[in-house]
C-alpha positions in Angstrom: 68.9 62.8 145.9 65.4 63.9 145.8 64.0 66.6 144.1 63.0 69.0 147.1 67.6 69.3 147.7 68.3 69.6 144.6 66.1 72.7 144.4 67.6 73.7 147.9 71.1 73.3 146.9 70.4 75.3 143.9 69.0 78.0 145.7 71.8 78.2 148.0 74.3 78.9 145.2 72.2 81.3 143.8 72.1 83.2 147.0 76.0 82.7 147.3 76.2 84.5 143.5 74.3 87.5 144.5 76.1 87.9 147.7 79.7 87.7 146.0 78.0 90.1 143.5 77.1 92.6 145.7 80.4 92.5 147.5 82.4 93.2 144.4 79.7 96.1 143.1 80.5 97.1 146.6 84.7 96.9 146.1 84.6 98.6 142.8 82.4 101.6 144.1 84.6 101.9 146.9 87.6 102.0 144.2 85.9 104.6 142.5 85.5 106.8 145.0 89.0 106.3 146.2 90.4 106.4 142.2 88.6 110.3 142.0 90.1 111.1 144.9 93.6 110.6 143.7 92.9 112.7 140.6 93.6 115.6 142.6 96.5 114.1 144.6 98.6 113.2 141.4 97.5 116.7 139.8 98.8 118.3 143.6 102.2 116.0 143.2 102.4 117.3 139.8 102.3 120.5 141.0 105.1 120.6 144.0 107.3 118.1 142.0 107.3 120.7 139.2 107.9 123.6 141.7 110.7 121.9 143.5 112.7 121.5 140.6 112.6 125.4 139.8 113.5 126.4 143.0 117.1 127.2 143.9 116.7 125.3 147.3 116.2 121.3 147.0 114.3 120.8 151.3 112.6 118.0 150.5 110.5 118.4 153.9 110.0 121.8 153.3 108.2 120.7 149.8 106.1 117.8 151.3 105.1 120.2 153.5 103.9 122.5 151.0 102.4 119.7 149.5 100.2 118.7 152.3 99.0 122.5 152.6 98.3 122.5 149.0 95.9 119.4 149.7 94.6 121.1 152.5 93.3 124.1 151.0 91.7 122.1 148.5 89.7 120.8 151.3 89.1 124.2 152.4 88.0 125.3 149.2 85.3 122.0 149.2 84.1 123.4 152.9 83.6 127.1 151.5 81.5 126.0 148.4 79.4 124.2 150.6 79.6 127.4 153.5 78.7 129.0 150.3 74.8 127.4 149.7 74.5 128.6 153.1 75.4 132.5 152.7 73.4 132.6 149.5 70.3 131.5 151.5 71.3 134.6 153.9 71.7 137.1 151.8 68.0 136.0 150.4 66.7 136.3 153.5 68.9 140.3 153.7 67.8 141.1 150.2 64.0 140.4 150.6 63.6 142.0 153.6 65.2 144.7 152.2 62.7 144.8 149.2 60.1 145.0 151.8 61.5 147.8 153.7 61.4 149.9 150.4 59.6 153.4 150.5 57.5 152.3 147.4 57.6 148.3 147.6 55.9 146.8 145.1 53.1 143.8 145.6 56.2 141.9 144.3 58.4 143.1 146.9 55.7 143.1 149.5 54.8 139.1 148.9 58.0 137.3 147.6 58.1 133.6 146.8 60.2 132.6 149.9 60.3 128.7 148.8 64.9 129.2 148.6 64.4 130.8 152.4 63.1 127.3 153.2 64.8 125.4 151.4 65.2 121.9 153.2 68.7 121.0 152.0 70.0 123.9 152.8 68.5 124.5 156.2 70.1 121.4 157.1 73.3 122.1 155.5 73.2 125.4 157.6 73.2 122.7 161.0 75.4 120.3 159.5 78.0 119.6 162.4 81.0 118.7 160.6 80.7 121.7 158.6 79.7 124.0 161.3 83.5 122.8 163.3 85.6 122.8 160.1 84.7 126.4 159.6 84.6 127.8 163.1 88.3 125.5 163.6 89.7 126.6 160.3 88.3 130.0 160.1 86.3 129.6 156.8 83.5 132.2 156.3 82.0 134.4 153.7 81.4 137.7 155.4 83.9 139.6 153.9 82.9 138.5 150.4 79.3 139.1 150.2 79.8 140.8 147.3 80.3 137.9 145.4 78.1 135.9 147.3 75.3 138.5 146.0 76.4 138.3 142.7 76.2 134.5 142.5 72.6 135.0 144.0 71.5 137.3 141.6 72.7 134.8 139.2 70.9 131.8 140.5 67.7 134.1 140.4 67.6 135.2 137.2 68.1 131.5 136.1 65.6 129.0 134.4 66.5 126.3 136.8 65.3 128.8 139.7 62.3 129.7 137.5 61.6 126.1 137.2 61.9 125.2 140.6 59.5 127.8 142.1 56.6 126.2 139.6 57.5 122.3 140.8 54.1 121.8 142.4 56.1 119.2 144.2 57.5 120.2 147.6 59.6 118.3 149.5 63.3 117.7 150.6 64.2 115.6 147.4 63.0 119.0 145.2 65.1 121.3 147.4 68.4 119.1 147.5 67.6 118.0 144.0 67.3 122.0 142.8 71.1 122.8 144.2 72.3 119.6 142.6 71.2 121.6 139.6 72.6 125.3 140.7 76.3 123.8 140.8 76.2 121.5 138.3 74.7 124.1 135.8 75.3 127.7 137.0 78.4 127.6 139.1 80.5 124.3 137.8 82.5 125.8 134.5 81.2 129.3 135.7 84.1 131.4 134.1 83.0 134.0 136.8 83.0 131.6 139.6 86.4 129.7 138.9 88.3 133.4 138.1 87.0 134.6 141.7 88.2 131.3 143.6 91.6 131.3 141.6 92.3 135.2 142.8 91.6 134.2 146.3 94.3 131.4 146.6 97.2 130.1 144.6 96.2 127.1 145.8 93.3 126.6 143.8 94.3 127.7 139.9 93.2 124.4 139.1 91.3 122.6 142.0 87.8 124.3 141.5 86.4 122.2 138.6 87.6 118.9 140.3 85.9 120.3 144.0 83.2 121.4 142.7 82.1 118.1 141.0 82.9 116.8 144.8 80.4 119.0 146.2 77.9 117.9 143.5 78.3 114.2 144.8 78.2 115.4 148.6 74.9 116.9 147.7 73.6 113.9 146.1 74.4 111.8 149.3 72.5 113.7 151.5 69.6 112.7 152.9 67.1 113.9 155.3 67.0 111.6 158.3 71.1 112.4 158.4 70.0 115.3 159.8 72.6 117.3 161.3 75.1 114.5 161.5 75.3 113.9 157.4 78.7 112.9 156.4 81.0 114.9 154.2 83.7 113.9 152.2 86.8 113.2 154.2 89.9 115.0 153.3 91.5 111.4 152.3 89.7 108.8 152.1 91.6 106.7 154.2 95.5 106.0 155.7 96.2 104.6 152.0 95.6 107.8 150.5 97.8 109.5 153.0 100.2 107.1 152.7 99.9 107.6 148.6 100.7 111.1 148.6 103.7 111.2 150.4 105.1 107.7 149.3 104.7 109.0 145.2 106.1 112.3 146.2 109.3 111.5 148.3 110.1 108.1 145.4 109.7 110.5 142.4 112.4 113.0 144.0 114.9 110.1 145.7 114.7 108.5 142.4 114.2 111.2 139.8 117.9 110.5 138.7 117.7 107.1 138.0 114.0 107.7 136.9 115.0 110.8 134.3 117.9 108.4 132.9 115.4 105.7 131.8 113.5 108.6 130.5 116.6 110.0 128.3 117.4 106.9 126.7 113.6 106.6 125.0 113.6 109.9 124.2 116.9 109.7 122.8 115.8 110.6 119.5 114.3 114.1 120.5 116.3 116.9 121.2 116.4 117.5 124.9 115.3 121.3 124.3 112.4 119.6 122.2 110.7 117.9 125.3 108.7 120.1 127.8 109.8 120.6 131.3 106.5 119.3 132.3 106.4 116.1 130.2 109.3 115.3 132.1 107.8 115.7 135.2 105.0 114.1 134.4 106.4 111.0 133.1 108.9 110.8 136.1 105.9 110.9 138.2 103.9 108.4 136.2 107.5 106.2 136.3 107.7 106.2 140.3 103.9 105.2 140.4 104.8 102.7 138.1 107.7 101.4 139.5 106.0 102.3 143.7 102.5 100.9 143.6 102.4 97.6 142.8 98.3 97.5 143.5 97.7 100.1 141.1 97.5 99.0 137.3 99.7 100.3 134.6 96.6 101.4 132.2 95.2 103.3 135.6 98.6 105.3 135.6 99.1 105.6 132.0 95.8 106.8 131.3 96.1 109.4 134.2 98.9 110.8 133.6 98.0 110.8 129.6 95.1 113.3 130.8 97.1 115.5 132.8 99.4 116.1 130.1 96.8 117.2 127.9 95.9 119.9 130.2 98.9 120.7 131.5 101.4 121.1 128.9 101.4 121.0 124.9 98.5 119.9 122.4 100.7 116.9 121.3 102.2 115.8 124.9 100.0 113.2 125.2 100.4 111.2 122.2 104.1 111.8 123.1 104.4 110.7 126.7 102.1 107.5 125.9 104.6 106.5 123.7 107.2 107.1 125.9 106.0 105.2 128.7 104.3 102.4 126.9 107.9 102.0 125.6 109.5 102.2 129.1 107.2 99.8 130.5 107.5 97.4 128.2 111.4 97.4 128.6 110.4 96.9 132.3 108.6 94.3 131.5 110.9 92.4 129.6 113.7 92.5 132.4 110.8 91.8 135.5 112.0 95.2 137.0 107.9 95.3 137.5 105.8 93.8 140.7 102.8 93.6 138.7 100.9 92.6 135.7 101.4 95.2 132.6 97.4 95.4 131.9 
């Protein structure tokens, strides 16, 4: 074969490599996209599994639903911290002019720096469309809370990132977006004051705002300026599998929590039953029914999410103890193929 093919053919499997390469990069980005997503879905399930079991009345329906409106406040709360970016940039605008109205203003007051006014991120945020008819359909705003929405301002003022950003001598759209990148992953992500407001305003988000707020952060990041007005946010599930995921684990950990709790009992036989929290319980009948449910989900994936949430839900030691609990079930599983996938 001469040479001049050779090199040809070569080339063409090279160019086959990088294309299956770039395909995969693509199917594992998607995946973890789609995996942070369900972080919040299995805490949510957590959540109404644990509830339904402490309530007198057993209406499945009536706890799905209550499920679904837990998820959908969550998205509300993701809409108002972006609705939020917004309001701060208004009440700028109110407090400047105010300064300026003053009977004494100062030179300061007179003159201010109004670089956050015009502030290209958030200007466009202000025109973003899906925003604009989540809040007007949903009824999302900040006017009677401007209180708070000062007070977050005056924080973000008084701030070395805001200092810092009024001396870039660089000034473009990539500073602006790239300076409230900053603002919530540093002043209002882990903000005692911030997460104790949002948690008084709704039930439903005691323990959403640390996992929404690092959504916005990656919402602002994949922004860009010719979007324009039609940038894409987050959507509320990511697509009819994660729908599908919430209610399938929900309804299978419930139907099956008998059978589910009994293979539970007999590896924790050797604990006292008053010894073992009501929420490791939960949380290892939920892990089960993933387990036992989704067959395209690994085993490690579940174990190690379900491992976190007990350490933040319930005691100190749960999740030494629940990994040895399931890694004990699952390997009984194993043994008698009762499992439709690979252990790993």
């Amino acid at each position: 074969m001469p040479q001049r093919y050779l090199y040809f053919f070569r080339f063409q499997n090279i160019l086959c490599f990088f294309s299956e390469l770039v395909v995969s990069l693509h199917r594992i980005l998607k995946q973890l996209f789609f995996m942070i997503n369900r972080v919040l879905i299995r805490i949510k399930v957590l959540q109404i599994v644990y509830a339904f079991y402490q309530k007198d009345s057993k209406d499945l329906q009536v706890a799905e639903n209550e499920l679904l409106l837990s998820l959908r406040r969550s998205y509300d709360l993701y809409h108002y911290l972006l609705l939020l970016i917004v309001d701060i940039t208004y009440m700028f605008e109110r407090v400047t002019e105010a300064k300026r109205n003053k009977y004494r203003p100062t030179d300061e007051d007179l003159n201010p720096d109004m670089r956050l006014l015009h502030n290209r991120f958030a200007n466009q945020l202000e025109e973003n469309e899906a925003l604009l008819e989540y809040a007007k359909k949903h009824g999302l705003t900040w006017a009677d809370d401007m209180v708070f929405v000062k007070r977050t301002l005056e924080m973000i003022l008084a701030s070395e990132e805001y200092a810092d950003y009024l001396n870039n001598k660089d000034d473009n759209y990539e500073v602006d977006k790239e300076f409230w990148r900053l603002v919530f992953k540093r002043l209002i992500s882990n903000n005692e004051f911030v997460e104790d407001y949002f948690e008084e305003k709704s039930i439903y988000w005691n323990d959403d705002v640390e996992i929404i707020e690092s959504f916005v952060i990656k919402t602002i990041k994949r922004f860009d300026a010719f979007s324009g007005k039609t940038q894409q946010l987050m959507p509320m599930f990511h697509n009819n599998e994660d729908y599908d995921f919430v209610i399938k684990l929900f309804r299978q950990t419930i139907l099956h929590g008998d059978e589910y709790r009994e293979i539970i009992e007999r590896h924790t036989k050797n604990w006292e039953s008053e010894r073992v929290a009501l929420m490791d319980l939960i949380i290892m009948q939920v892990a089960l029914t993933e387990i036992m449910t989704f067959p395209s989900i690994p085993t490690s994936v579940t174990l190690s999410e379900y491992i976190d949430a007990a350490r933040y839900y319930s005691t100190p030691k749960s999740g030494a103890f629940i990994n040895g609990v399931l890694d004990s079930i699952v390997e009984e599983l194993g043994k008698e193929n009762r499992l439709l996938k690979d252990i790993s």
